[in-house]
N, C-alpha and C positions, 0 to 999 in steps of 0.2 A: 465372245459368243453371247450369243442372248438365252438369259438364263430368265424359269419362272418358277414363283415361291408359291406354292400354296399353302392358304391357310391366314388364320386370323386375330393370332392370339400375340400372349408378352415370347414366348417362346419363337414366333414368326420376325416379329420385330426386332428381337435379337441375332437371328440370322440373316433378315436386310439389310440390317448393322452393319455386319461382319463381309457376307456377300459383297457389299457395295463396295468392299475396300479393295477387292481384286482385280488384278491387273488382268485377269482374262477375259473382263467381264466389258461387254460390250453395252447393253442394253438389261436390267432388271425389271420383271414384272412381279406383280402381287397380284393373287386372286382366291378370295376377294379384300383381302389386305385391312387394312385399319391406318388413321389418321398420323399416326405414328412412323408406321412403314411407309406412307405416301409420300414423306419427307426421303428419302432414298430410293422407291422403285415406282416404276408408274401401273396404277392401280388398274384391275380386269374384274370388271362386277360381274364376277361370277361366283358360284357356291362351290365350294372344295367337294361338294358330294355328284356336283354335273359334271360325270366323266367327258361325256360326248362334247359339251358346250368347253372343257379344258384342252381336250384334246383338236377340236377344231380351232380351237385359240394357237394354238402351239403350230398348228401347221400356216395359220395366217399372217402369224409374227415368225416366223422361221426360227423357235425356238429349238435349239438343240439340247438343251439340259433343265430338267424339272427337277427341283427340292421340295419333296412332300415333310410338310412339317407335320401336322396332325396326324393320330394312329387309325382314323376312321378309314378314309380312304386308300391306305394301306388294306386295310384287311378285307375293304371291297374291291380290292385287283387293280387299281390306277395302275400300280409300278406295270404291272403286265399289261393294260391296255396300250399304256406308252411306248412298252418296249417293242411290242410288237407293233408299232407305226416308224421304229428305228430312233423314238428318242433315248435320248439318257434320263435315264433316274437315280437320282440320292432316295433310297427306300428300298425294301423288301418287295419282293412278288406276294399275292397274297396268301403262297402254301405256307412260307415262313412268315409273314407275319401273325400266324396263326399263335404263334410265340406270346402273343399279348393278345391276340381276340380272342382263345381260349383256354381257359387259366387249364381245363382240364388238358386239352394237349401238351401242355407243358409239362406237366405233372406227367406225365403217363412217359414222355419224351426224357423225364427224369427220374424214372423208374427201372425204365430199359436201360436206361446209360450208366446208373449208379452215381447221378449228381445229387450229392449233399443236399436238400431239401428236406422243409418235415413233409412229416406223417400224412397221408391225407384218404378221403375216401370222394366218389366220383359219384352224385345224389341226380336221377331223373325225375322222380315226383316226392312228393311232400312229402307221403310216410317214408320212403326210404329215406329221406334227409333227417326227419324227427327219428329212425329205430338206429342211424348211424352216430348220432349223437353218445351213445353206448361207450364207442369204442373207445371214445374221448374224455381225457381229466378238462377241467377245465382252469382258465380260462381258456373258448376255445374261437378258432378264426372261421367265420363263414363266409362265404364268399362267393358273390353270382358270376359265373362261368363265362358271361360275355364283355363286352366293353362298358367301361362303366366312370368313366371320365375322372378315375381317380377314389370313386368313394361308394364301389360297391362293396365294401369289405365291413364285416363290423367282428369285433373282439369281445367275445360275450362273455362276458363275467360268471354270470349265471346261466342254468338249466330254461329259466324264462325266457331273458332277452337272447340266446341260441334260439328256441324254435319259434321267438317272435322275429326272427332273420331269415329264418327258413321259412315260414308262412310267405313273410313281405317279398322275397323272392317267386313262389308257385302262387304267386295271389292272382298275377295274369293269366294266361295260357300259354301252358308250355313253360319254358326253361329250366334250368342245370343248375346244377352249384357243387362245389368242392369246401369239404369238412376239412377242417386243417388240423394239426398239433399247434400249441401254441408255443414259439418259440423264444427263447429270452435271449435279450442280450441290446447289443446296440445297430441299430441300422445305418447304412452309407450306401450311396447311391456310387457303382461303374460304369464306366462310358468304355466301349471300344469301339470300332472302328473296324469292318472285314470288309473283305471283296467275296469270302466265302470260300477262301483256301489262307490266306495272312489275314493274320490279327496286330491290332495297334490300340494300346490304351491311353483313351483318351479322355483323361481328369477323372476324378470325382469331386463326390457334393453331398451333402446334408442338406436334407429336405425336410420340412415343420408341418407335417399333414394338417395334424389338431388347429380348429379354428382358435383356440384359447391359450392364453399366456401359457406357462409351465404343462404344454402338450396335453392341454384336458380339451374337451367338449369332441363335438363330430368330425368326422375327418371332411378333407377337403380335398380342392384340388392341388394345393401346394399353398402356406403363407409366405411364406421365406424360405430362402437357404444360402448355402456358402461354400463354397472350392479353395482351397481342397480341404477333403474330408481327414483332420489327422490321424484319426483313428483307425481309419484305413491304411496301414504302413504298408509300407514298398513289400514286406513278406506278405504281410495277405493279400495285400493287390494281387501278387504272383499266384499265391497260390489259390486265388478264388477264378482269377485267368484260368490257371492247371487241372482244375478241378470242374468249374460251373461251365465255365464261358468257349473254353477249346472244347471238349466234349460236344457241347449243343452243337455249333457248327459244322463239325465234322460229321455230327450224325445229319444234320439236314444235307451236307454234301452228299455223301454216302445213299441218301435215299434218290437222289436227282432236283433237290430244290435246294443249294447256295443261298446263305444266307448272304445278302449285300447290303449297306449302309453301317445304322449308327446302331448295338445292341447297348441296348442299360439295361442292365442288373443290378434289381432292387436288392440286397443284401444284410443276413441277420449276423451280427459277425458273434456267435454262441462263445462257450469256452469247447467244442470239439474244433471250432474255425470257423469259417463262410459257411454260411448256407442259402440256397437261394429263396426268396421269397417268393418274387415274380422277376418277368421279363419284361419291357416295354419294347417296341421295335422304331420307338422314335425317341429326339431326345427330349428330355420332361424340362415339366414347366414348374417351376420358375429354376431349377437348374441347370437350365442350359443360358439364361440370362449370366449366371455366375461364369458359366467355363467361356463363354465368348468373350466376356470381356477381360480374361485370360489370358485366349488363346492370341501367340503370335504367329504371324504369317498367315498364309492363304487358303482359308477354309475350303476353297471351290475347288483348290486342287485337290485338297484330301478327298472331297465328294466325289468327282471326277474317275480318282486312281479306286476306289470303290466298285464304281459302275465298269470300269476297264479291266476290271480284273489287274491292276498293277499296284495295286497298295505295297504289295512287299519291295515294291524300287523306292516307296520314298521315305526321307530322312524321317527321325520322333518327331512330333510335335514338339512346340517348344512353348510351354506355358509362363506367364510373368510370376515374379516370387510374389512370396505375401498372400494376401487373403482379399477375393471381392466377396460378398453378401448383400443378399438383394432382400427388402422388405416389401409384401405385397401391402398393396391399398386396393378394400373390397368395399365393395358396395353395403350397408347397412343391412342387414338379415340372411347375409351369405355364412352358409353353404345351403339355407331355403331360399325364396324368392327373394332374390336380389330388389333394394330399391333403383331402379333404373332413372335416369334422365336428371340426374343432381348434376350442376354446373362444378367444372373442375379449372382449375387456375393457378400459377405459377409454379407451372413448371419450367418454363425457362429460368426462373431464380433458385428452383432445385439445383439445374444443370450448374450452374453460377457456383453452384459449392464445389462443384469438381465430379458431383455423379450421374448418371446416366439415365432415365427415365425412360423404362417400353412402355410403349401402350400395349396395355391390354386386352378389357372390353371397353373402347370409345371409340365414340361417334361424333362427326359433328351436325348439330342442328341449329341453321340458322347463322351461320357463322362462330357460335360457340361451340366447346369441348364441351360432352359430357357422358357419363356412364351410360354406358349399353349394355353389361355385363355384372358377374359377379366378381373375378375378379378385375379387377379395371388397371393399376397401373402395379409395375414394378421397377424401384427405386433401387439401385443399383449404385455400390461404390466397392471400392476397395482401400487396404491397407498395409502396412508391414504385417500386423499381426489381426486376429479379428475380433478383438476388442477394437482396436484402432478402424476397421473397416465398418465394423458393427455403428459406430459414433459417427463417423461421416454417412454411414444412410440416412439412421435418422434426423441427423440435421438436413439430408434436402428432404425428407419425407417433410418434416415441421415447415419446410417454404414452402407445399403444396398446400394449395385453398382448394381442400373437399369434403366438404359439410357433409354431405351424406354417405362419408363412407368411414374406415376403418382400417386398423392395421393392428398385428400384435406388437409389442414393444421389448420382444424378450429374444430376438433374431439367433442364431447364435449362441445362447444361454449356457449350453451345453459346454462346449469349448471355452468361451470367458470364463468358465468355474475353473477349468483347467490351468488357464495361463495364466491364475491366478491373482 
């Protein structure tokens, strides 16, 4: 079948990857792709936000099956403008993607259900966001209500920087935000997998928000991370499934909107158990670079049995042992204005060491590679263990030649203390 990838990122190009390797796959596009993905699918210069110009794409190449990688066009109704022209889609409709475009419906979706989540209050203008501030010890989480590409969230220490978040948030016109409890403990990222009656889990991952070594400075969109998460054991994997993840589901069944595709839950693992933090309706980035190159066998089909409603006929996935971990290389002054346009080089002698390089945000101009993005590549290996995986990234990160960019050096840090 001819299958299209929307989308533009290291997350995209991990699933052109993976896509490409299917045997049911006739014809791959990307739109509008990156120089990375153009080596596996052939590329459509179109913007993942032009419904109309994707979907006339799809009827002129007799696309039958769409993978929406990015959460934008998820929560502005792709998956429904597709489905109702008869294609398939890998992704939510956009009632359920609402899962990740409004932190408040999530919340509220987890108040009715009784899913394990903290505390929180639902803020429509500024003094209500500053006299809710009350309710809360701190440190406490604030957080703006819409899409926010990973880092609208800040963790305020103090009484100050809280209602210098809540200002920064009502500073435009209009929008929301959600006052959190602050929750302690360790985070791990779950992947499942529904059709919107079966559930299938599918890996986890540790994700390194903080742009700065030992998890300090501003969050980001992701530095690195690693599959699988061990601190996520097979009992809480279950029971955060039993508790977070079947719950949500069922209630969006139950209401008439079926949740279908990939759900990640972001997860606080407390000492009461799992709690949920958030939801993403897509799979995140740079963790989904970890589980692809993971994952064995045929990702198209698992998409496929998703949109067919037949997930519950097919066998578990079957993930490789050991540990991948992917290190980002960002752009010089990211997670603010990236430096764009620095020449990037040897990455075929990355590859050479045995690991796997997405592009990110690149471009080429002129016949060279170079940054168009903040984050720009991620450098991808595995091993037995992730110390051992953690050591083969950074050795193909050190064959890349990119002067004006960046990386943390501490991937994994967390677990290397473990395994001592």
């Amino acid at each position: 079948m001819n299958v299209l990838l929307v989308g533009s990122g290291g997350r995209e190009h991990a699933l052109a990857w993976k896509l490409a390797q299917s045997p049911l796959l006739d014809t791959l596009y990307a739109a509008p792709g990156n120089p990375g993905i153009a080596q596996v699918a052939e590329i459509a210069d179109i913007s993942a936000g032009d419904h109309r110009s994707l979907i006339d794409f799809c009827i002129r190449h007799s696309i039958q099956f769409v993978v929406v990688g990015p959460e934008a066009p998820l929560c502005e109704g792709l998956g429904d403008n597709l489905r109702t022209m008869g294609v398939g889609v890998f992704g939510p409709n956009r009632f359920a993607a609402q899962l990740e475009g409004s932190k408040g419906f999530t919340k509220d979706l987890c108040q009715r259900e009784h899913i394990p989540t903290a505390a929180y209050a639902r803020v429509e203008t500024k003094e209500g966001g500053l006299a809710a501030l009350d309710d809360f010890g701190l440190p406490v989480v604030v957080k703006a209500d819409g899409l926010a590409a990973g880092k609208g969230v800040t963790v305020a220490e103090t009484r100050e920087q809280a209602e210098a978040a809540i200002l920064d948030i009502f500073s435009g016109h209009g929008g929301s935000a959600v006052i959190e409890e602050f929750l302690t403990g360790e985070e791990a990222s779950l992947f499942v997998l529904t059709d919107g009656t079966s559930l299938m889990p599918f890996g986890s991952a540790q994700d390194h928000k903080r742009v700065g070594e030992g998890d300090t400075g501003p969050n980001t969109g992701g530095m690195g991370a690693y599959s699988p998460a061990p601190v996520l054991t097979a009992a809480l994997e279950q029971q955060a499934i039993d508790e977070i993840v079947r719950p949500t589901v069922e209630a969006l069944a139950r209401q008439g909107h079926p949740y279908s595709g990939v759900l990640y839950a972001g997860l606080m693992l407390t000492a009461d158990g799992p709690k949920l933090i958030e939801y993403n309706a897509r799979f995140g980035d740079p963790e989904c670079q970890v589980l692809m190159t993971r994952l064995q066998g045929d990702l198209l089909e698992y998409m496929i049995a998703c949109d067919k409603g037949t997930l519950g006929d097919m066998p578990a996935p079957v993930f490789a042992d050991g540990t991948a971990l992917t290190v980002v290389m960002a752009a010089n002054n990211y997670p603010g204005t990236p430096e764009t346009g620095g020449t990037i080089d040897g990455i075929d002698a990355a590859e050479a060491t045995g690991a796997k390089v997405f592009h990110a945000g690149t471009k080429l101009d002129g016949g060279k590679l170079v940054a168009s993005g903040g984050r720009v590549l991620t450098v991808t290996a595995t091993g037995s263990t992730v110390r051992e995986a953690q050591a083969a990234a950074y050795r193909a990160v050190d064959a890349v030649d990119f002067p004006t960019g960046f990386c943390r050096r501490d991937i994994g840090w967390r677990e290397v203390e473990r395994e001592g």
